[in-house]
C-alpha positions as CSV (number, residue, x, y, z in Angstrom):
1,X,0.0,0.0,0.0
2,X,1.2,3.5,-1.2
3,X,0.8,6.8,1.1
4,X,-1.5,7.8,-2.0
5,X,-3.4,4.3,-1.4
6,X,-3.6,4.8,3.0
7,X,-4.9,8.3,2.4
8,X,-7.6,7.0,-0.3
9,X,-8.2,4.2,2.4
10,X,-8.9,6.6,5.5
11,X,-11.3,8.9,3.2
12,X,-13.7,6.1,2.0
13,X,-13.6,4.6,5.6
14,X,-15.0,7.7,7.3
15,X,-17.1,8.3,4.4
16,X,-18.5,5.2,5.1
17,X,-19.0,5.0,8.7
18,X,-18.9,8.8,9.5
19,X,-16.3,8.1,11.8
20,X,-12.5,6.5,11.6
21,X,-10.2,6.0,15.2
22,X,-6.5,7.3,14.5
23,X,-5.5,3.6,16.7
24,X,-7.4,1.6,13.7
25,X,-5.7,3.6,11.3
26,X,-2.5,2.9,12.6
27,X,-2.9,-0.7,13.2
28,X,-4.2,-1.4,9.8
29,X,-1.3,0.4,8.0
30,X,1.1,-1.0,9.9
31,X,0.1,-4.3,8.7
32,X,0.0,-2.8,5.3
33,X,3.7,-1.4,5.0
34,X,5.4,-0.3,8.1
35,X,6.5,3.1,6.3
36,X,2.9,4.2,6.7
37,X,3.5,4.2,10.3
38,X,6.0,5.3,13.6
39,X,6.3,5.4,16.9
40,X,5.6,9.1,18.5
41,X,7.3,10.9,21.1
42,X,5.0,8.6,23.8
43,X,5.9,5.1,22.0
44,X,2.3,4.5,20.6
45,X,1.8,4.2,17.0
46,X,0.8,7.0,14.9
47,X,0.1,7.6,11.0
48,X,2.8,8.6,9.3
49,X,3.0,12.5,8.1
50,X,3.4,11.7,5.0
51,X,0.1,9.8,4.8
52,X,-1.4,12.7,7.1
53,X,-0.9,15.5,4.9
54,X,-2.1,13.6,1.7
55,X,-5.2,12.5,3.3
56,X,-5.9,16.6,4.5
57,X,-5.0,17.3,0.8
58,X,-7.5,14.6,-0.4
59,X,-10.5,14.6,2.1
60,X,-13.3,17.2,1.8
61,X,-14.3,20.2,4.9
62,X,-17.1,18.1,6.0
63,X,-14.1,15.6,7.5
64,X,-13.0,16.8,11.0
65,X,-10.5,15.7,13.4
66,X,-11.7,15.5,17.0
67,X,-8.4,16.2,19.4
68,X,-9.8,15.1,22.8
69,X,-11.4,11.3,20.3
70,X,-8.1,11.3,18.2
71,X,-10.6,10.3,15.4
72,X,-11.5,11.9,12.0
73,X,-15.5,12.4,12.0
74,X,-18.0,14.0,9.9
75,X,-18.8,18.0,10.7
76,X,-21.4,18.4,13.0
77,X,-23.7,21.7,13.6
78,X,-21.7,22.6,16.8
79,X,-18.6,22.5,15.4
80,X,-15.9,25.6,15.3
81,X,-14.6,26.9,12.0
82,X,-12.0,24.6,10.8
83,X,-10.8,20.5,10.4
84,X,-9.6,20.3,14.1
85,X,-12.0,20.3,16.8
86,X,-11.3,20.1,20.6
């Protein structure tokens, strides 16, 4: 699997179920191709940058990513401006 191909992944997933948990992402690309992936600063596994910023580049203003969740979501009507939410 590609960055192109994760990012593609992750947008019809949350399309799909209106909701997508940065942990599922992580496991599933891991098993994909471990470049997807890395260990952050706490030692848990994260999505890779790379993959990241094509996804934002790819995925439309409706998609949101929920801080406190750490999942991407659908926009809902008491959202803030913006793709990150608290």
């Amino acid at each position: 699997m590609t960055e192109e191909e994760a990012a593609e992944w992750m947008l019809a997933t949350v399309e799909a179920y209106r909701f997508l948990d940065q942990s599922t992402v992580a496991m599933y690309l891991q098993q994909q191709n471990e470049n997807l992936i890395y260990f952050n600063d706490q030692g848990s596994l994260a999505v890779s940058k790379r993959v990241l910023a094509k996804f934002r580049t790819i995925s439309p203003d409706h998609i949101v990513w929920s801080r406190s969740g750490l999942h991407w979501r659908h926009r809902e009507e008491y959202d803030q401006p913006g793709r990150m939410q608290p």
